[in-house]
FIZA-538738 format. One line per field, with one value per residue: x, y, z of N, C-alpha, C in turn. Coordinates in steps of 0.001 Angstrom, whole numbers, plus 500000, padded with zeros to 6 digits. Layout:
BEGIN
n.px = X;...
n.py = Y;...
n.pz = Z;...
ca.px = X;...
ca.py = Y;...
ca.pz = Z;...
c.px = X;...
c.py = Y;...
c.pz = Z;...
***
This chain:
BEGIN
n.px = 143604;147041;148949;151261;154501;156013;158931;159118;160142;161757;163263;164187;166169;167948;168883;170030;172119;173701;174816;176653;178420;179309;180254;181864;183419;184945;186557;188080;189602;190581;193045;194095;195419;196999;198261;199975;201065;202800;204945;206257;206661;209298;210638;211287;213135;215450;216079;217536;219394;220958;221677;223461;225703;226119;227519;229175;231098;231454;233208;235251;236266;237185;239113;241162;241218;243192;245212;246291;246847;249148;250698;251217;252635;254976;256017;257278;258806;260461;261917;264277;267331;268718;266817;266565;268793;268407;266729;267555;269941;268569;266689;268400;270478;273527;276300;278135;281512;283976;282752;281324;278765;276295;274331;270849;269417;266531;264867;263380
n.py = 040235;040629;042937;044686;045995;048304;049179;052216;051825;054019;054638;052070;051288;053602;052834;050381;051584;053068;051065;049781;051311;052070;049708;049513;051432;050549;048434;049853;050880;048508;047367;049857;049660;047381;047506;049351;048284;046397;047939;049058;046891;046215;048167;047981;045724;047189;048873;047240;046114;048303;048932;047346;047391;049674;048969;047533;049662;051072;049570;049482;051693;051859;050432;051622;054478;053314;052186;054482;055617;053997;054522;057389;057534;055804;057512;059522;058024;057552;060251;059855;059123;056895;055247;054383;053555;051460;049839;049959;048441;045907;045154;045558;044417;045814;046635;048224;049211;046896;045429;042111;040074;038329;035900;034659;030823;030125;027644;024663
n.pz = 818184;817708;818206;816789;817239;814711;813418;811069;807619;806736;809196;810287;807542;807448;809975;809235;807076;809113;810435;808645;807877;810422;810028;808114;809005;811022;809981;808033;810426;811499;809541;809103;811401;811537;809098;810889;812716;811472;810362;812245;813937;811444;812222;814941;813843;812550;814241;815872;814613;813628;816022;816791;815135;816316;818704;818053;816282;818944;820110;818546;818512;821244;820875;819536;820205;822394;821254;820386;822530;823373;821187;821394;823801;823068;821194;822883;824154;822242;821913;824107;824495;824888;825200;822580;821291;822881;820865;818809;819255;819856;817549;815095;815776;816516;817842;820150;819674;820734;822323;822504;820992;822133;820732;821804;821515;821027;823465;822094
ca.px = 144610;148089;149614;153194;155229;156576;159358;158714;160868;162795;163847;164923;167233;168806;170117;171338;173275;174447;175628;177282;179391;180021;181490;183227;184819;185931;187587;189265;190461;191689;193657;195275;196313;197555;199765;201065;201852;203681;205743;205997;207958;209833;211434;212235;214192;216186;216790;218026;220481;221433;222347;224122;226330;227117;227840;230866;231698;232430;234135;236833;236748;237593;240605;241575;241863;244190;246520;246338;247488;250432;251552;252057;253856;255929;256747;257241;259733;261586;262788;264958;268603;269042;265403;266801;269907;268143;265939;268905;270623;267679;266360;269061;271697;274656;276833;279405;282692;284690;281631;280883;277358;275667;272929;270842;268995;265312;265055;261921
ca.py = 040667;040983;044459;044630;047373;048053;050507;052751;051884;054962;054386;051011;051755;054382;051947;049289;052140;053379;049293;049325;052771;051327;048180;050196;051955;048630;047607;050598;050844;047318;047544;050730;049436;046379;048272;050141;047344;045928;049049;049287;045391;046490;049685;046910;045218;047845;049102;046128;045731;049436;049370;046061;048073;051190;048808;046848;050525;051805;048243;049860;053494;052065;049578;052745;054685;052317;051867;055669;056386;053310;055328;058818;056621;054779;058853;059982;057001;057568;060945;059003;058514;055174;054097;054369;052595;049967;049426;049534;046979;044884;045411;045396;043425;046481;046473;049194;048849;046449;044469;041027;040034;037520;035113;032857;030490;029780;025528;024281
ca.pz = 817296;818331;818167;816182;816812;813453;812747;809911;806942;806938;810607;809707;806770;808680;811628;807834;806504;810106;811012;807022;807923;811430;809861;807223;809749;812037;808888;807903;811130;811360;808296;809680;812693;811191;808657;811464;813508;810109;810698;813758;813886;810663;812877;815622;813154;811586;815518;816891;813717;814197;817803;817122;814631;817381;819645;817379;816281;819864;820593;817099;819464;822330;820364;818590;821643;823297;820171;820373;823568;823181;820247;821905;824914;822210;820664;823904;824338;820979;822612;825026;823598;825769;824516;821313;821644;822783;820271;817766;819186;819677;816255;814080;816240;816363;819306;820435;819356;821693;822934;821691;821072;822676;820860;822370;821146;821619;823215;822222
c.px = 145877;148458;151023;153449;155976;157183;159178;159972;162317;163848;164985;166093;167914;169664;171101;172472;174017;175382;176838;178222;180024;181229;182498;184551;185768;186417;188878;190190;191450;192677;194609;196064;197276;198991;200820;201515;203149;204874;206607;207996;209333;210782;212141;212883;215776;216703;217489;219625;221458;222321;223533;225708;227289;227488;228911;231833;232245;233193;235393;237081;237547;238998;241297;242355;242985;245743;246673;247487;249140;251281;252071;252994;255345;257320;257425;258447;261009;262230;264326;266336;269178;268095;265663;268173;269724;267458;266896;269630;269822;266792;267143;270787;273371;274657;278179;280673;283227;283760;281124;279359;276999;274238;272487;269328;267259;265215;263650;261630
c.py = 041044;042540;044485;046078;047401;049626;051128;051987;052744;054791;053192;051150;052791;053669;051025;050409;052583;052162;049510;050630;052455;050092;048665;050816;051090;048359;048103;050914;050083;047471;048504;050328;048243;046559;049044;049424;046736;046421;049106;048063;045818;047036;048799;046653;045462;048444;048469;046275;047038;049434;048256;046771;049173;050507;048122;048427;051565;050942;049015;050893;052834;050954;050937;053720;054241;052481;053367;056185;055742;054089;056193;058497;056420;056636;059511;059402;057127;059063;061248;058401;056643;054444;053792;053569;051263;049372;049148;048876;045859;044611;044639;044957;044455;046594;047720;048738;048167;045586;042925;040451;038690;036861;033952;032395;030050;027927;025644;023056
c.pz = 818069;817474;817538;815951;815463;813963;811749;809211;806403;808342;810345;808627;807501;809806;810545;807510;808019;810447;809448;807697;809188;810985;809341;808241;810788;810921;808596;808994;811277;810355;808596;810855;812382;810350;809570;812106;812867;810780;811505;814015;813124;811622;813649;815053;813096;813251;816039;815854;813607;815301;817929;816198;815354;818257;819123;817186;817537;820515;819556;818398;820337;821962;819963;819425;822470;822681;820079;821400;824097;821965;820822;823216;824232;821430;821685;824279;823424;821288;823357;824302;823661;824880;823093;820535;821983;821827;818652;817793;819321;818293;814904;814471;816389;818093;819105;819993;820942;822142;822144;821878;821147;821502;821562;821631;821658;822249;822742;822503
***
């Protein structure tokens, strides 16, 4: 007669529902990790398109800046009685009394 180890029945069911609660939980895990990966990409996205945004908006700062600091030059300039004289006869074409005014023509 051969000998067969037999597990009890109880024993046995015990390791089915332990494997079934194991799997459950490999699933639910997967599933979580998967949504978070989702996520995860999503965030990349919305970062990349972000940063691409602060980086045009400190390209305006640093135009803004510039045209800033040519302004308070330009105020700085309009002070200047001469600077202002010139810009009145170059402007709006007035010449001192006694002086005859010169145009010239562009060649092209």
């Amino acid at each position: 007669m051969q000998a067969r180890a037999t597990v009890p029945s109880s024993k046995r069911s015990a390791s089915i529902g332990s494997k079934r609660r194991l799997r459950f939980l490999l699933i639910f895990v997967l599933c979580f990790m998967s949504w978070a990966a989702v996520n995860i990409w999503g965030q990349f996205a919305k970062l990349h398109e972000k940063s691409s945004v602060v980086a045009n908006m400190e390209q305006q700062l640093v135009e803004a800046n510039k045209l800033k600091e040519q302004t308070k030059r330009e105020i700085a300039r309009l002070h200047n009685d001469e600077y202002l004289d010139q810009i009145i006869r170059r402007d709006f074409h007035y010449s001192k009394t006694g002086e005859t005014p010169l145009s010239v023509s562009k060649s092209q």
